[in-house]
DRENTORKOL-3810 file (N, C-alpha, C; in nm, 4 decimals):
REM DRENTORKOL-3810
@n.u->12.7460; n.v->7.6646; n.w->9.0750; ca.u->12.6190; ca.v->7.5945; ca.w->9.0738; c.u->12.5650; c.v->7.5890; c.w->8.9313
@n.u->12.5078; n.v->7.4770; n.w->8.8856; ca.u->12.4047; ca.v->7.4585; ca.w->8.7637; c.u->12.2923; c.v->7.5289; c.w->8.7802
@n.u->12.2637; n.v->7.5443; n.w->8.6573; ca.u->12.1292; ca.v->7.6217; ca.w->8.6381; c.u->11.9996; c.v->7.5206; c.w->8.7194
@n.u->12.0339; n.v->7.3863; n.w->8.7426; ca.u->11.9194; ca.v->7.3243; ca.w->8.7792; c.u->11.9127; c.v->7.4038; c.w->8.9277
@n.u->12.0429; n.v->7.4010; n.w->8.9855; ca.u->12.0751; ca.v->7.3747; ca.w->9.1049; c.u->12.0281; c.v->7.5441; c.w->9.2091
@n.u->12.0246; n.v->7.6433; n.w->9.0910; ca.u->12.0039; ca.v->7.7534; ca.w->9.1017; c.u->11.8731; c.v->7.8054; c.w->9.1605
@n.u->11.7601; n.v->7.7439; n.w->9.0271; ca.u->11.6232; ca.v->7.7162; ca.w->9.0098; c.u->11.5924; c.v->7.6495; c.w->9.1543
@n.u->11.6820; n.v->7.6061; n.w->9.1899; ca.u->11.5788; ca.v->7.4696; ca.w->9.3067; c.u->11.6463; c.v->7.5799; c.w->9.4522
@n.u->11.7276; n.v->7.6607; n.w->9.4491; ca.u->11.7393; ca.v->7.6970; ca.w->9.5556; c.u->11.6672; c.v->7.8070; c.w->9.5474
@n.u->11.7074; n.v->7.8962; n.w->9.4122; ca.u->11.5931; ca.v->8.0234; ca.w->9.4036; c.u->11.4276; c.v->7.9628; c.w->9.4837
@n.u->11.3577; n.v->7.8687; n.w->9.4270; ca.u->11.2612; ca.v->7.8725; ca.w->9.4708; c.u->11.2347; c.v->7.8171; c.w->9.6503
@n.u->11.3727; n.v->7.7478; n.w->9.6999; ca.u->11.3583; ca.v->7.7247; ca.w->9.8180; c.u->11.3541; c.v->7.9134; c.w->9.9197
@n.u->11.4106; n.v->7.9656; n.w->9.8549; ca.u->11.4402; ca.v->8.1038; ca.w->9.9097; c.u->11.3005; c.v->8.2089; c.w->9.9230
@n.u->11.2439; n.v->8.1430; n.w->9.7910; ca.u->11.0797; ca.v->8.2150; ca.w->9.7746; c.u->10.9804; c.v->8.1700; c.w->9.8733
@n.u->11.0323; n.v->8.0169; n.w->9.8890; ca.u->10.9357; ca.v->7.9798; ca.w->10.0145; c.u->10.9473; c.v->8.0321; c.w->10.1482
@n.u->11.0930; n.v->8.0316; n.w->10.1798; ca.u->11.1619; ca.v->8.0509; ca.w->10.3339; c.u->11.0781; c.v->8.1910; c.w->10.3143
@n.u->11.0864; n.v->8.2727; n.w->10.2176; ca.u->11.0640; ca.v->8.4737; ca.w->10.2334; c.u->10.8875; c.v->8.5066; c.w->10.2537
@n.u->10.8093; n.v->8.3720; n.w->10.2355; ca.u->10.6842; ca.v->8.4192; ca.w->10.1654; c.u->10.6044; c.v->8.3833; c.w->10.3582
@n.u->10.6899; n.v->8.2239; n.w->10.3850; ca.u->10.6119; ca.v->8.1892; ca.w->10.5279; c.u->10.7098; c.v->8.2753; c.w->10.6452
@n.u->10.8336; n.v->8.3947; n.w->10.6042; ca.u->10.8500; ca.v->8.4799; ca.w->10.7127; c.u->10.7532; c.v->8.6036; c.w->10.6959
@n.u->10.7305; n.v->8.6271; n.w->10.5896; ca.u->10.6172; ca.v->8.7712; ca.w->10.5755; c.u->10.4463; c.v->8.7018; c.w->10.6332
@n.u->10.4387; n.v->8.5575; n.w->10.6282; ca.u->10.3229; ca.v->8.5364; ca.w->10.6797; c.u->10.3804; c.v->8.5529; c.w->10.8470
@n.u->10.4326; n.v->8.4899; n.w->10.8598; ca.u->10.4653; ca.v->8.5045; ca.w->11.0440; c.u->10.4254; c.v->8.6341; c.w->11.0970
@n.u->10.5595; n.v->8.7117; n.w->11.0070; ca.u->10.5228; ca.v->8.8543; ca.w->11.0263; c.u->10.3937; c.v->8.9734; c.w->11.0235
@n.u->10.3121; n.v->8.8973; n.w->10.9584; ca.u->10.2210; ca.v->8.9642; ca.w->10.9097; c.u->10.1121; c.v->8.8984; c.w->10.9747
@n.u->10.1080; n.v->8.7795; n.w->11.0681; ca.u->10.0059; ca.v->8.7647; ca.w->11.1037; c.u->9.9473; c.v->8.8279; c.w->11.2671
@n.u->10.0083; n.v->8.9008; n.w->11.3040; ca.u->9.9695; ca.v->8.9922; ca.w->11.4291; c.u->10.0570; c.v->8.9073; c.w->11.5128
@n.u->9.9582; n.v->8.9862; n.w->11.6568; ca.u->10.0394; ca.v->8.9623; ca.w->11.7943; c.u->9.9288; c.v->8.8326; c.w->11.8689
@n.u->9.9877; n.v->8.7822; n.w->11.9627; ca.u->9.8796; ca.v->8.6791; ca.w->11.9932; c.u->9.8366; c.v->8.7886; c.w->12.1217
@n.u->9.6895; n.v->8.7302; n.w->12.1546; ca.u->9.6568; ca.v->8.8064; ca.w->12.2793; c.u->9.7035; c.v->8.7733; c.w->12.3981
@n.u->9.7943; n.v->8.6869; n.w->12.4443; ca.u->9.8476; ca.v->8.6601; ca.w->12.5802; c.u->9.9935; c.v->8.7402; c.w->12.5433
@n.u->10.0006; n.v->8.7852; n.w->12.7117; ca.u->10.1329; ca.v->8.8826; ca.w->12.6608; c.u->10.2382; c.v->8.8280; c.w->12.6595
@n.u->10.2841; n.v->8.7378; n.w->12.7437; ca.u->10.4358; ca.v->8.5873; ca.w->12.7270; c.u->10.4053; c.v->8.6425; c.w->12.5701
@n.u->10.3290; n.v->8.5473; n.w->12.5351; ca.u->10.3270; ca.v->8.4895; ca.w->12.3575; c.u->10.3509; c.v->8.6069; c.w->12.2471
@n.u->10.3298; n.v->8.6955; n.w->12.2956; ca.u->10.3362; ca.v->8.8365; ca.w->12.2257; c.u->10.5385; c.v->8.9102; c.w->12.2864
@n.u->10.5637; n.v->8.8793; n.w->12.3861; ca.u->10.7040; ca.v->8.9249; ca.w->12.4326; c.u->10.7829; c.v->8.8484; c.w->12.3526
@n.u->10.7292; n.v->8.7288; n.w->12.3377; ca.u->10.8331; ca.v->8.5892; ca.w->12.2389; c.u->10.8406; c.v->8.6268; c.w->12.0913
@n.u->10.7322; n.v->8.6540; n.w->12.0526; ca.u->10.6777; ca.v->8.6620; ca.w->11.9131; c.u->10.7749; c.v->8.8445; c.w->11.8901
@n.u->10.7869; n.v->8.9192; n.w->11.9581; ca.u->10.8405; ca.v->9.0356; ca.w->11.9375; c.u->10.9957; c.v->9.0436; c.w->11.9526
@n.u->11.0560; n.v->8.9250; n.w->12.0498; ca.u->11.1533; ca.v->8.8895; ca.w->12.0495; c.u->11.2000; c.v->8.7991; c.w->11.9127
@n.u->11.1845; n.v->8.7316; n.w->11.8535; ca.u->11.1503; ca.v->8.6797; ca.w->11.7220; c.u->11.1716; c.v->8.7323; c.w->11.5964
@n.u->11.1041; n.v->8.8525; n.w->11.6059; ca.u->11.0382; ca.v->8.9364; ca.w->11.5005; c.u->11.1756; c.v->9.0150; c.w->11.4821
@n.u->11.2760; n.v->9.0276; n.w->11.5031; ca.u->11.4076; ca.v->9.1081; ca.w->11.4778; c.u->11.4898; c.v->8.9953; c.w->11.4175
@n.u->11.4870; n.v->8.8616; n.w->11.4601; ca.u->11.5640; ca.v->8.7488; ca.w->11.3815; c.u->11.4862; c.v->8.7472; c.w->11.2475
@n.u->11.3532; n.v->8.7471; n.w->11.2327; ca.u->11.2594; ca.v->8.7316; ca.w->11.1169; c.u->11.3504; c.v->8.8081; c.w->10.9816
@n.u->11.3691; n.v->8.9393; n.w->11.0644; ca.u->11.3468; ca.v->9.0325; ca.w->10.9767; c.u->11.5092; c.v->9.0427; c.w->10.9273
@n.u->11.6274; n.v->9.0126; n.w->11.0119; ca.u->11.7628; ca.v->8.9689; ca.w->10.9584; c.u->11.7511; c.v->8.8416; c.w->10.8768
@n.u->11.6839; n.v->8.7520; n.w->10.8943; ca.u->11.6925; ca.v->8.6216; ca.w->10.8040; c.u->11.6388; c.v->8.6369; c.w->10.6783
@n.u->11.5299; n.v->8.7369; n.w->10.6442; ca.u->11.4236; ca.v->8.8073; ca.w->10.5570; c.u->11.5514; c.v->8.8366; c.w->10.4582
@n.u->11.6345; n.v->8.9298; n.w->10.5172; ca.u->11.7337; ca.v->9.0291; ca.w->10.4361; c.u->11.8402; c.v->8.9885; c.w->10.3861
@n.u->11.8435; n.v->8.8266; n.w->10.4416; ca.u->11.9814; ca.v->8.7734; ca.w->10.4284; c.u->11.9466; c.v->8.7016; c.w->10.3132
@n.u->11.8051; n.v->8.6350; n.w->10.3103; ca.u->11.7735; ca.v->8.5356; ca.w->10.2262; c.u->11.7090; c.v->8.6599; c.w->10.0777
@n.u->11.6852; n.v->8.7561; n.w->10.0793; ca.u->11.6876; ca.v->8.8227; ca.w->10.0041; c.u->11.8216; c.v->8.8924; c.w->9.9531
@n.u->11.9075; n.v->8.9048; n.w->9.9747; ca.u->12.0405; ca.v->8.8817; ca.w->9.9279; c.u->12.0644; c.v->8.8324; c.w->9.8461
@n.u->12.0357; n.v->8.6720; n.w->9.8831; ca.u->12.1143; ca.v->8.5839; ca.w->9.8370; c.u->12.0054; c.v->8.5645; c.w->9.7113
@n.u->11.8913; n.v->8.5315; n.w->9.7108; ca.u->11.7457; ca.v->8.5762; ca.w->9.5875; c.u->11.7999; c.v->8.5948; c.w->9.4797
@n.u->11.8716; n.v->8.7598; n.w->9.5374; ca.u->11.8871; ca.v->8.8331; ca.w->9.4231; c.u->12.0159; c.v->8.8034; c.w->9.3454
@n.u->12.1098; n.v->8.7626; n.w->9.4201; ca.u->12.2313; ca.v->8.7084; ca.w->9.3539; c.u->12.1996; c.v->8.5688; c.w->9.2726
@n.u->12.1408; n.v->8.5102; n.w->9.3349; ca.u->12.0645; ca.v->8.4033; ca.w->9.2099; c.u->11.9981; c.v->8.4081; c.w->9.1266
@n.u->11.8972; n.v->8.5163; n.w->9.1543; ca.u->11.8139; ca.v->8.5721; ca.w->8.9970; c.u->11.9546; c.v->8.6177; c.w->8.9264
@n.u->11.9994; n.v->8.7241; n.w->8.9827; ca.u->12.1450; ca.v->8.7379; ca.w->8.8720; c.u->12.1991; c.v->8.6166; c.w->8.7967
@n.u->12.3086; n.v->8.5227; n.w->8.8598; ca.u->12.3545; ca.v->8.4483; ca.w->8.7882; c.u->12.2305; c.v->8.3556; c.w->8.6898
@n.u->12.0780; n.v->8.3648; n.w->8.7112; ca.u->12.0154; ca.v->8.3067; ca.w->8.6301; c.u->11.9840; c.v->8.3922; c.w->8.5148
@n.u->12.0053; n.v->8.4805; n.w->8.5268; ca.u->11.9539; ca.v->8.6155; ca.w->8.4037; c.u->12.1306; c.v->8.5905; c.w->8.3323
@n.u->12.2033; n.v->8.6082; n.w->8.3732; ca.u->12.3573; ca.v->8.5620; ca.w->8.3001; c.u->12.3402; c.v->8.4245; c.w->8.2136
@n.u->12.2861; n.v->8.3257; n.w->8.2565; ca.u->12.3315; ca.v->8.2156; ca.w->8.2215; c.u->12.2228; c.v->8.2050; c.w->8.0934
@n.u->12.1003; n.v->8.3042; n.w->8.1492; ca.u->11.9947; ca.v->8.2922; ca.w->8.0240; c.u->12.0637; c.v->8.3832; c.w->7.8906
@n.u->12.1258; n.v->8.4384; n.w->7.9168; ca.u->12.1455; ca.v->8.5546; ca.w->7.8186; c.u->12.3128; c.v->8.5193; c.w->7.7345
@n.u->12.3614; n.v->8.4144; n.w->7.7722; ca.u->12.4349; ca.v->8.3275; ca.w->7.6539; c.u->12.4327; c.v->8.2082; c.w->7.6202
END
């Protein structure tokens, strides 16, 4: 990948990580269905969280490489 190409996914990755910590972070709803769903959910959240932080960090890498020659 190009450095453009890097930049544009790094920041797609910042978005996907920022509206799963809002999901996450915004409570339980008060009906209990909506709260069983939302808790069922909340374990994919948190694998997709880790996956896409992975991959973040392997792109900040190759962007800190490419800056540094």
């Amino acid at each position: 990948m190009d450095r453009e190409a890097l930049v544009t996914r790094r920041d797609e990755l910042r978005k996907r990580l920022a509206a799963i910590q809002k999901d996450i972070g915004g409570g339980l709803e008060k009906d209990m269905e909506d709260q069983a769903q939302q808790l069922e959910n909340y374990d994919t959240l948190i694998e997709i969280a880790r996956v896409a932080e992975q991959e973040l960090e392997t792109i900040e890498r190759q962007l800190r490489e490419l800056d540094s020659k």
